[in-house]
C-alpha angles and dihedrals in degrees: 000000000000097000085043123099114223097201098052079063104044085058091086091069098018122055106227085226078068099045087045100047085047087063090050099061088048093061089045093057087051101053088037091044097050094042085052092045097046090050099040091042094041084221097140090049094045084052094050102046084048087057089041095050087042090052087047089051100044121133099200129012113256106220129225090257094052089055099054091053075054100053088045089055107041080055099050097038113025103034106021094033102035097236108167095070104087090196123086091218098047096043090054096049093047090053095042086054096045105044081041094062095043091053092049096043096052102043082047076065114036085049088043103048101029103022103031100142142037094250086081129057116243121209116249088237095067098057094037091058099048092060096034089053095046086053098055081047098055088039092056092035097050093034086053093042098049099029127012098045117128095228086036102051103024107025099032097247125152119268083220079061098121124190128175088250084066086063101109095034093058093038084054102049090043085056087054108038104044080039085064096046095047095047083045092051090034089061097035090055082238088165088215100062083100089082097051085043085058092044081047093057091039095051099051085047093062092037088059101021093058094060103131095047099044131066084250096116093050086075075074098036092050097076107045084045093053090041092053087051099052090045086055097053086055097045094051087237086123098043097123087045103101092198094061094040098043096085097153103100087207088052088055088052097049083047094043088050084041090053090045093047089060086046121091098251091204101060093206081267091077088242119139121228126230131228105265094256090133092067 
């Protein structure tokens, strides 16, 4: 199964013109999804007169050199290395997730668009990354939904709780999962694989289609937020900002204490809150 491709299968029913055109549509949402996002949100203006007002309060000028030590840091720590999750757990289960769905997406397109049939031979390394991707995805998203979130470990909700905002987790873990299912009933001959094939599509449909109302496009926004933040710390234009200056990580502990201690431990549910160690 796991050395198998699914799609290469699925071409006896299914013409490839029709699993690659699919694709292409997919791209197309997303590009769609995040433009009208960005517009309908302002998200890029907003990004652009902050950078503005940060350069206008800058202390010392940051050169093109320093910015590029920048640019190579906001890329190896914050958005290959997940830095901005203080915890251990949740960083884990974010890059899991993340490294998971790149691999999926891109072996869904290098089977789909070179190996597309059975007539040609596909490398083991395609397939195998495909399920072994989708399965990162499901351990770091299940792991994140029962476990690591913030209102089901800390506040007592339940973990069935769902909120718009849940949107692409749940879209996500429903690709995977049903993806995984299918490929599973596809290589046993189970005759009804064709509905989880259909749960599958409808799924990823939903996962690229729901764009502007999922946290999809921040997977885009992340990095040139994490870059600006990183060039303001260097120009003095956040200085007054605590959570940019407060680089101890045992300073941030004693404030975060500081911070629970102020809080009603008993939120009127008679549930307990936790120290913030999930942040």
């Amino acid at each position: 199964m796991f050395t198998s491709n699914p799609f290469a299968a699925l071409s006896a029913t299914i013409s490839p013109d029709i699993m690659q055109s699919y694709i292409v549509v997919m791209i197309l949402l997303v590009v769609g999804g995040t433009l009208f996002d960005v517009i309908h949100k302002g998200s890029a203006k907003y990004f652009f007169n902050n950078w503005r007002s940060g350069r206008e309060n800058a202390e010392k000028k940051v050169g093109a050199g320093q910015k590029m030590s920048i640019a190579v840091q906001t890329v190896a720590v914050d958005v290959l290395a997940s830095g901005e999750f203080c915890n251990a757990q949740r960083r884990i289960a974010h890059l899991l997730g993340m490294y998971g769905f790149v691999a999926f997406v891109a072996a869904t397109v290098v089977m789909v668009f070179c190996y597309p049939t059975a007539a040609t031979a596909t490398p083991a390394i395609w397939p195998l990354m495909w399920h072994i991707g989708a399965l990162m995805v499901c351990i770091g998203g299940y792991w994140f939904w029962f476990y690591i979130r913030v209102d089901v470990a800390a506040e007592g909700s339940s973990p069935f709780r769902l909120m718009r905002a849940d949107l692409f987790i749940l879209s996500l873990l429903a690709c995977a999962t049903f993806g995984l299912i299918w490929s599973y009933l596809q290589f046993s001959g189970a005759s009804w694989s064709n509905i989880f094939m259909g749960l599958f599509l409808i799924a990823t449909t939903v996962l690229f289609g729901s764009i502007p109302w999922s946290k999809f496009s921040h997977m885009f926004f992340k990095p040139a937020a994490a870059f600006e933040k990183r060039v303001s710390k260097a120009d003095g234009s956040a200085a007054n900002l605590p959570t940019l200056t407060r680089d101890d990580p045992e300073q941030q502990k004693r404030h975060s204490m500081e911070l629970l201690e102020d809080a009603p431990m008993d939120m009127g549910l008679g549930i307990k809150r936790e120290a913030p160690n999930h942040y």
